[in-house]
C-alpha positions in Angstrom: -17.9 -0.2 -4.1 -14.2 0.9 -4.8 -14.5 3.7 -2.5 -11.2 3.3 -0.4 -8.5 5.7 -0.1 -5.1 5.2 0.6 -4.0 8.8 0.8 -1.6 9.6 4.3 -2.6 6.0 5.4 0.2 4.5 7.5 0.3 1.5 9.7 2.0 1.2 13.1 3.3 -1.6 15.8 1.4 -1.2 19.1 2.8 -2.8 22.4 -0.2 -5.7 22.2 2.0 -6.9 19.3 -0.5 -6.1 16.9 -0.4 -4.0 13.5 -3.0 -1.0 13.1 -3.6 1.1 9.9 -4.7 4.6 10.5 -6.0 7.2 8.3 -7.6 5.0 5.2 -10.7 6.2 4.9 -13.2 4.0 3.7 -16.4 5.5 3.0 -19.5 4.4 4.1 -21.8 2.0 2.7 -24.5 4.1 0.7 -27.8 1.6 1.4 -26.3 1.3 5.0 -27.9 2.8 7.9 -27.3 4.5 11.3 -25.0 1.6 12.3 -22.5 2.0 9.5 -19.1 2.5 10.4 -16.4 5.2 11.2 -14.7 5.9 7.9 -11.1 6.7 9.3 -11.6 4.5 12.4 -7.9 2.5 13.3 -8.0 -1.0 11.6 -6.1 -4.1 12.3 -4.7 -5.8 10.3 -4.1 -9.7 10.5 -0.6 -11.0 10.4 1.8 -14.2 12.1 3.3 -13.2 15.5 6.5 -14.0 13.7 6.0 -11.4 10.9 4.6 -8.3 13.3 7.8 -8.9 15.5 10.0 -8.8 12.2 8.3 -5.6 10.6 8.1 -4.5 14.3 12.2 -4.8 14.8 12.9 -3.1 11.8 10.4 0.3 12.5 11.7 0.7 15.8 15.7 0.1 14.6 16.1 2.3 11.2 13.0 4.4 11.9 11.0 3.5 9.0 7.6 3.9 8.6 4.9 1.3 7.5 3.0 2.5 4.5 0.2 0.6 2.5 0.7 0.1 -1.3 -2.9 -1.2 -2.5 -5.7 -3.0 -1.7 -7.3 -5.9 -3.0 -9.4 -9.0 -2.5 -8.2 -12.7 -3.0 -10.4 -15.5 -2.1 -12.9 -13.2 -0.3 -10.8 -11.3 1.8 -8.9 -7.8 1.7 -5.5 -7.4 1.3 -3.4 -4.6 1.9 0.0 -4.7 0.6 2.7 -3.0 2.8 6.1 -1.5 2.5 8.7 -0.4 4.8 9.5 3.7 3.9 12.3 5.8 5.0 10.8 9.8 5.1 12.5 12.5 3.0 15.5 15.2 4.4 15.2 18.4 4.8 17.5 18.9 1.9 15.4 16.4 -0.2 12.1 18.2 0.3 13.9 22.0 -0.5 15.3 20.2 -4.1 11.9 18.1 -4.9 10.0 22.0 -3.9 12.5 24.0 -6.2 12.2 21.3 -9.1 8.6 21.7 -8.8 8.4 25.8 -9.0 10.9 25.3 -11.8 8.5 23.3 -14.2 5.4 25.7 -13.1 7.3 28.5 -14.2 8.3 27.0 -17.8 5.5 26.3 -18.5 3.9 29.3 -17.3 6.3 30.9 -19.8 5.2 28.0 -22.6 1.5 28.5 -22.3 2.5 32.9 -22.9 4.2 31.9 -25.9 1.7 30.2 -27.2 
């Protein structure tokens, strides 16, 4: 029904050398009933051994952060494409934050004008 969201979904590396993706909500089915599922409940994802202990190596070296890109189906099944994210700075945040304010103000000031 196209009603997945990908909003502060991240996936993790657990110690049973699996992949899990928390936080995507997927909402239930509408013409389900009292056995439909959690929306925000921990899924796994399927991947080779070979690829979770790669993408496993480098979130534990650089301290990166798994983080899922989009959805979609091909031949049937879901797939969630994935990327490897390095978090902001302090430093980054305070100049993204003061950008921001900046713009709200001109055009605060534009829309007076006007």
């Amino acid at each position: 029904q196209g009603k997945a969201n990908l909003r502060d979904a991240y996936a993790q590396v657990t110690k049973d050398v699996e992949i899990l993706l928390y936080q995507m909500h997927i909402s239930e089915y509408d013409h389900g009933n009292i056995n439909n599922h959690e929306p925000l409940r921990p899924r796994r994802l399927l991947l080779h051994k070979r690829e979770i202990k790669k993408i496993g190596t480098k979130t534990a070296e650089k301290g990166l952060t798994l983080v899922p890109l989009k959805l979609y189906f091909r031949s049937g099944k879901v797939k969630v494409e994935l990327a490897l994210a390095q978090g902001k700075h302090e430093y980054d945040k305070r100049q993204d934050i003061a950008k921001r304010d900046a713009k709200r103000e001109m055009d605060r000031v534009m829309k007076a004008r006007r």
